[in-house]
C-alpha positions in Angstrom: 25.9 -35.3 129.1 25.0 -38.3 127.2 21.6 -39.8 128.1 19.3 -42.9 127.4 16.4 -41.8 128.2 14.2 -39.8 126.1 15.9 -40.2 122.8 12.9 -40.3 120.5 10.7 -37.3 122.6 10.9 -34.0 120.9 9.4 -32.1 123.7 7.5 -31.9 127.0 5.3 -29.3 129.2 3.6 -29.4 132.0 -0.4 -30.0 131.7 -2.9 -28.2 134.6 -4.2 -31.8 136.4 -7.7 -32.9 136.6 -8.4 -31.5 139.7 -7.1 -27.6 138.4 -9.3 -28.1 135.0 -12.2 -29.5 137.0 -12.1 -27.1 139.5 -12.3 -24.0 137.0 -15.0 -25.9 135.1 -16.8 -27.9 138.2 -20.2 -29.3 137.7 -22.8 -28.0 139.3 -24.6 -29.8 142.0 -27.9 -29.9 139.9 -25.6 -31.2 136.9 -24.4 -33.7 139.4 -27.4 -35.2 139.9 -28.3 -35.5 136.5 -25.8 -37.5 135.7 -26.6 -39.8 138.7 -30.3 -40.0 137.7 -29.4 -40.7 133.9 -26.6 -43.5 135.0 -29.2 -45.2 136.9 -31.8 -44.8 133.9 -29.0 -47.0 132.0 -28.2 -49.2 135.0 -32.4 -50.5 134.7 -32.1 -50.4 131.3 -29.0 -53.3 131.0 -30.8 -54.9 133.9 -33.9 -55.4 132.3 -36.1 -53.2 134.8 -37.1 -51.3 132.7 -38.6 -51.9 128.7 -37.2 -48.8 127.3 -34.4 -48.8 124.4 -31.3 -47.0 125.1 -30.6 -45.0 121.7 -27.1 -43.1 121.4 -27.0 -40.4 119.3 -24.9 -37.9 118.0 -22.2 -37.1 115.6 -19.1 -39.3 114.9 -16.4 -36.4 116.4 -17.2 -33.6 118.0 -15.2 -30.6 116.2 -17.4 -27.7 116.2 -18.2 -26.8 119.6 -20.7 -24.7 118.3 -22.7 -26.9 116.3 -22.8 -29.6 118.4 -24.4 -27.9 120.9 -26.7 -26.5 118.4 -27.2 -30.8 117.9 -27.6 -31.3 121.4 -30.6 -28.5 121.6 -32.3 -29.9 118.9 -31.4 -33.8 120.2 -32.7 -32.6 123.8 -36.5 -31.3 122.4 -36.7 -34.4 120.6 -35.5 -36.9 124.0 -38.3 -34.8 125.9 -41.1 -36.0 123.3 -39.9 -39.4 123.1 -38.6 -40.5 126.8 -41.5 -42.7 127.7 -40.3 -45.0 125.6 -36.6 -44.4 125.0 -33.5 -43.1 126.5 -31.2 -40.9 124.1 -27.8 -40.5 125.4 -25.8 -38.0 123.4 -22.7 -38.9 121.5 -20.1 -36.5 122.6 -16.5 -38.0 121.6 -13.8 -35.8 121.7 -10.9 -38.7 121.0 -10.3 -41.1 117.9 -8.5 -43.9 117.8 -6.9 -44.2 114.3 -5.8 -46.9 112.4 -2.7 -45.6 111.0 -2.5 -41.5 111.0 -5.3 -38.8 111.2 -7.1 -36.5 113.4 -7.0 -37.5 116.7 -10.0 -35.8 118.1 -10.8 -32.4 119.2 -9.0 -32.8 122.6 -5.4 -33.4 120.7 -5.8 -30.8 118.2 -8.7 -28.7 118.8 -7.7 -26.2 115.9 -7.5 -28.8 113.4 -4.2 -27.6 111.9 -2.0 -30.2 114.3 -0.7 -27.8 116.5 -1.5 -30.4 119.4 -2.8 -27.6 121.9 -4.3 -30.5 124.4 -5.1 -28.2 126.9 -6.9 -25.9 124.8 -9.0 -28.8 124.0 -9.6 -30.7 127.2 -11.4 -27.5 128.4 -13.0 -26.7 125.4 -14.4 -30.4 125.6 -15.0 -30.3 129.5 -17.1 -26.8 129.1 -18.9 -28.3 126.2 -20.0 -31.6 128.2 -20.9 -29.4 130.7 -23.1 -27.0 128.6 -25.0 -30.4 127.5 -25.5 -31.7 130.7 -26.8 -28.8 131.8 -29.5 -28.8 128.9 -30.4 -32.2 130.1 -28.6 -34.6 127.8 -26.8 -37.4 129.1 -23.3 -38.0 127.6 -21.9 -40.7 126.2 -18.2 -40.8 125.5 -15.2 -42.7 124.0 -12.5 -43.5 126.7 -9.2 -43.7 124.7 -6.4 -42.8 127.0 -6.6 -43.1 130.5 -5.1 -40.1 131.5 -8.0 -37.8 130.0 -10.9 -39.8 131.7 -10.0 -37.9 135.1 -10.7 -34.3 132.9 -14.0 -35.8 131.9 -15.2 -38.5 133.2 -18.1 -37.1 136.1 -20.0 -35.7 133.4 -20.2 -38.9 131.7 -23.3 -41.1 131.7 -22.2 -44.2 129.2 -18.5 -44.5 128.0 -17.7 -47.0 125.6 -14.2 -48.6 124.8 -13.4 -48.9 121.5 -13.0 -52.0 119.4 -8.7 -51.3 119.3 -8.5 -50.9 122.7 -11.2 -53.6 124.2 -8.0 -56.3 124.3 -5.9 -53.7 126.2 -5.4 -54.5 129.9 -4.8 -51.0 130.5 -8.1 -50.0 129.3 -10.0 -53.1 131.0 -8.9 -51.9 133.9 -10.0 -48.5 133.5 -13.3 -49.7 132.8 -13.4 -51.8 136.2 -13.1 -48.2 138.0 -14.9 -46.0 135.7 -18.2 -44.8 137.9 -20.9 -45.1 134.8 -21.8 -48.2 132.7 -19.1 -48.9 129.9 -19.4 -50.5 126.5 -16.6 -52.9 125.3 -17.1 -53.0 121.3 -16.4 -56.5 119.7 -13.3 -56.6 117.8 -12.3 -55.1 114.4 -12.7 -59.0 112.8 -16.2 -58.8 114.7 -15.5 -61.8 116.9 -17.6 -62.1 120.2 -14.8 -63.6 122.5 -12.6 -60.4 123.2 -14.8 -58.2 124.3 -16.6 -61.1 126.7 -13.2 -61.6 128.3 -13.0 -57.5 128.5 -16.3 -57.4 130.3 -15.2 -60.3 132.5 -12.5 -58.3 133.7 -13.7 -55.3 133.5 -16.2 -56.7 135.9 -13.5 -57.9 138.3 -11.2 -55.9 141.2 -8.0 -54.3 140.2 -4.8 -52.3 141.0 -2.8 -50.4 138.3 -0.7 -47.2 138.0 -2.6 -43.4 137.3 -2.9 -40.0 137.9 -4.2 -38.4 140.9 -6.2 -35.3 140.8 -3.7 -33.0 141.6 -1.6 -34.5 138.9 0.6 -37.3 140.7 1.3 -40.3 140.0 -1.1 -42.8 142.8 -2.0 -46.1 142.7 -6.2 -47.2 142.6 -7.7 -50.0 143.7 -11.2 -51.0 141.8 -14.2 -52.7 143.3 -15.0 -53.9 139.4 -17.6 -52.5 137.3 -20.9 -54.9 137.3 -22.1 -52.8 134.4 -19.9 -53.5 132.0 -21.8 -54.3 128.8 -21.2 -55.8 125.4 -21.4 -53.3 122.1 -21.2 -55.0 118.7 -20.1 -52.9 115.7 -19.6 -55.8 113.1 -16.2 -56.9 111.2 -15.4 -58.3 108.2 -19.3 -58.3 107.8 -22.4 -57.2 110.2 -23.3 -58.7 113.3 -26.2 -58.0 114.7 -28.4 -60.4 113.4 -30.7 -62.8 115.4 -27.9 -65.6 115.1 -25.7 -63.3 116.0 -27.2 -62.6 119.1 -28.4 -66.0 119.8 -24.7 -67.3 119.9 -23.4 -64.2 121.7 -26.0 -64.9 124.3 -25.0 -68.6 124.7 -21.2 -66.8 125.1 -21.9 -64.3 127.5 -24.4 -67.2 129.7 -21.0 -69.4 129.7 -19.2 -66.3 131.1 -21.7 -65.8 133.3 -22.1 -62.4 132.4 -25.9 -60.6 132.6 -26.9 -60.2 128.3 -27.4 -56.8 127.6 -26.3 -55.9 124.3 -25.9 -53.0 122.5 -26.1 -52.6 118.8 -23.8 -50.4 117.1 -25.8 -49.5 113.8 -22.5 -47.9 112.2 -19.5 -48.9 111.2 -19.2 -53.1 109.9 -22.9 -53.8 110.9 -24.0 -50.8 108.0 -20.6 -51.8 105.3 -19.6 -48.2 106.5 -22.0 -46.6 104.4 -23.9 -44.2 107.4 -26.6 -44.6 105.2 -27.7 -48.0 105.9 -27.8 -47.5 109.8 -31.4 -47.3 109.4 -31.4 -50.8 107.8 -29.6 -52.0 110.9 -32.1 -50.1 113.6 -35.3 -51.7 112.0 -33.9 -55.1 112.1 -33.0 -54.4 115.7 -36.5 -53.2 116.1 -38.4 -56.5 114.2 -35.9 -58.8 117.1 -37.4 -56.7 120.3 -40.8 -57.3 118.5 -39.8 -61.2 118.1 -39.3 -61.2 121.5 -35.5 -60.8 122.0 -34.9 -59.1 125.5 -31.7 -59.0 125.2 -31.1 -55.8 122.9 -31.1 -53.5 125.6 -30.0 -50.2 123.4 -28.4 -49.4 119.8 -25.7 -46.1 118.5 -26.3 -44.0 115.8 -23.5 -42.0 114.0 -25.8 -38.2 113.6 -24.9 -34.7 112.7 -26.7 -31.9 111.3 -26.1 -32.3 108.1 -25.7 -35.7 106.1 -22.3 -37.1 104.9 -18.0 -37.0 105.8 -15.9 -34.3 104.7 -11.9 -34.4 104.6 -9.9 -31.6 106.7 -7.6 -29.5 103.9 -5.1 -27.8 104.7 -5.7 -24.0 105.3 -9.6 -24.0 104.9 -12.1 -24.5 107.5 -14.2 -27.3 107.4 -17.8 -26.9 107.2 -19.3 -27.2 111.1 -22.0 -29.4 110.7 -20.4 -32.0 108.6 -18.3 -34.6 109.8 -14.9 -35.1 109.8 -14.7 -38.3 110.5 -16.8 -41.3 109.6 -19.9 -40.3 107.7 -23.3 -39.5 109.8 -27.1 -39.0 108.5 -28.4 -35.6 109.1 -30.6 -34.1 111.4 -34.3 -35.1 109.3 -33.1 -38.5 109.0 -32.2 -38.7 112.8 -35.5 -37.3 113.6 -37.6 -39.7 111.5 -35.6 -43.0 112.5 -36.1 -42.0 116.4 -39.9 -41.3 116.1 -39.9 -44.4 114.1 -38.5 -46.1 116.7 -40.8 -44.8 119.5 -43.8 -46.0 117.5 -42.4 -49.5 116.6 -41.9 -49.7 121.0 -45.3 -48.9 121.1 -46.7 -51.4 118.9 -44.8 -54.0 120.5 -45.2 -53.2 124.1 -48.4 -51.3 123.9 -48.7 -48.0 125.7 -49.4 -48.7 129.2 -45.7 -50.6 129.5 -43.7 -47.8 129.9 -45.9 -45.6 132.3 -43.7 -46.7 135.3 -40.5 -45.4 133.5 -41.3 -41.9 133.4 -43.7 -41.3 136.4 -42.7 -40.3 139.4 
């Protein structure tokens, strides 16, 4: 029997729902509470309550479950030595958005050789944000389609929405229900507007079309998400300088939206060359010391090792080397983050982050 629907689909199976995959891999109730605590860490942050500089951290992709956590160990000891004066969120995204065609992220094809096993890879990446909230990381995330955020999403701290998707009104109004702070990155050309409007309605009350936890189809309702936030990533050229920020906060004032702005120290703002993302942080730094209050955090793309690699066919990639956008390694990390604790030192003086860390 003939048939119009379907034509172009080449298969379909049946995927376990959030609420089977969650409830293998549940978080436990002291995880729970770390992601609450670290949330609201964020929540002063954007709001100005507290002086401390949000910094997230971590590689590109995720594609070696292994080494990542081995990242997160090593990203955690560092957080504990630095937290009076600055907040590291981990950088754990498991999905790419790509231009044309490539790897999709570890959740799509989790054995890299495009066999598309997404279940395999929703609980690999579930068990592995669970393993680094339980070392007492937050996570910070990429939320590309909305159907995955219910695997994910209640081990997520900060999720950002990337600079394709921020004009999307499917994904503004996933961002209105999301229950953590979300980042709208500015758009690919680097203009302000887009992702203003995005946090706007982000901001705002919504209906739209999902899936339930036990896999149906349901309708949700939003109250809005007051802590949506601006993330610039540069376009055509950087944009994170002072006049940068000076006319973004005249935008977002207009808007009427709170400025808290995050500064993407990758992509545009470094020319896509990861090694100039240290360029980017100081000048980021030398604002905060000029007195802007308005930079309320920055992103770093990190790995172990330095560099980008390209997956070939039939050989494994190496695990601490991305396979996506290039990172800086593991020394570099380390030296720009204790950098940046002392340069918060210098220009707040000691005694202005006691409150943040004292019970």
């Amino acid at each position: 029997m003939k048939s119009s629907n379907n034509i172009n689909i080449a298969s379909r199976s049946v995927l376990s729902s959030p609420g089977a995959i969650r409830s293998e891999l549940p978080l436990s109730l002291d995880a729970v509470m770390k992601v609450m605590d670290s949330r609201q860490e964020i929540c002063d942050i954007l709001d100005g309550k507290s002086k401390r500089l949000m910094m997230i951290v971590g590689p590109c992709s995720i594609h070696n479950p292994d080494s990542a956590i081995e990242y997160a160990e090593r990203l955690r000891a560092l957080s504990e030595e630095v937290k009076e004066r600055i907040l590291i969120v981990m950088r754990v995204y498991f999905e790419k958005p790509r231009t044309t065609l490539g790897w999709k992220g570890l959740i799509y094809d989790p054995d890299l050789n495009a066999s598309y096993n997404i279940e395999k890879g929703i609980f690999i990446a579930r068990r592995l944000m669970l393993k680094i909230v339980d070392l007492g990381l937050p996570v910070a995330t990429e939320m590309l389609d909305p159907i995955i955020a219910q695997y994910i999403a209640d081990a997520v701290s900060w999720a950002a929405i990337g600079a394709r998707t921020t004009e999307a009104q499917t994904h503004r109004q996933l961002g209105s229900g999301l229950s953590m702070p979300v980042g709208f990155k500015n758009a690919t050309d680097g203009s302000f507007q887009i992702a203003i409007d995005a946090i706007s309605t982000a901001r705002s009350e919504h209906s739209f079309i999902g899936v339930l936890e036990d896999g149906h189809v349901g309708v949700f309702r939003t109250r809005g998400n007051p802590y949506a936030d601006i993330v610039l990533r540069g376009g055509g050229g950087p944009n994170y300088g002072a006049e940068h920020i000076a006319f973004l906060k005249v935008a977002m004032k207009k808007a009427k939206i709170p400025p808290a702005i995050i500064v993407d120290c990758s992509h545009a703002n470094s020319g896509k060359d990861y090694r100039k993302q240290g360029i980017v942080l100081r000048d980021v730094l030398s604002q905060i010391a000029d007195g802007e209050t308005a930079l309320a955090g920055v992103m770093l793309e990190s790995n172990l090792q330095p560099g980008a690699q390209k997956i070939k066919p039939g050989e494994k990639p190496d695990p601490c080397i991305s396979i996506t956008d290039g990172c800086v390694g593991w020394e570099e990390t380390e030296e720009l983050i204790r950098m940046s604790y002392d340069r918060l030192g210098e220009i707040y003086g000691r005694d202005a982050f006691k409150t943040n860390t004292e019970e």
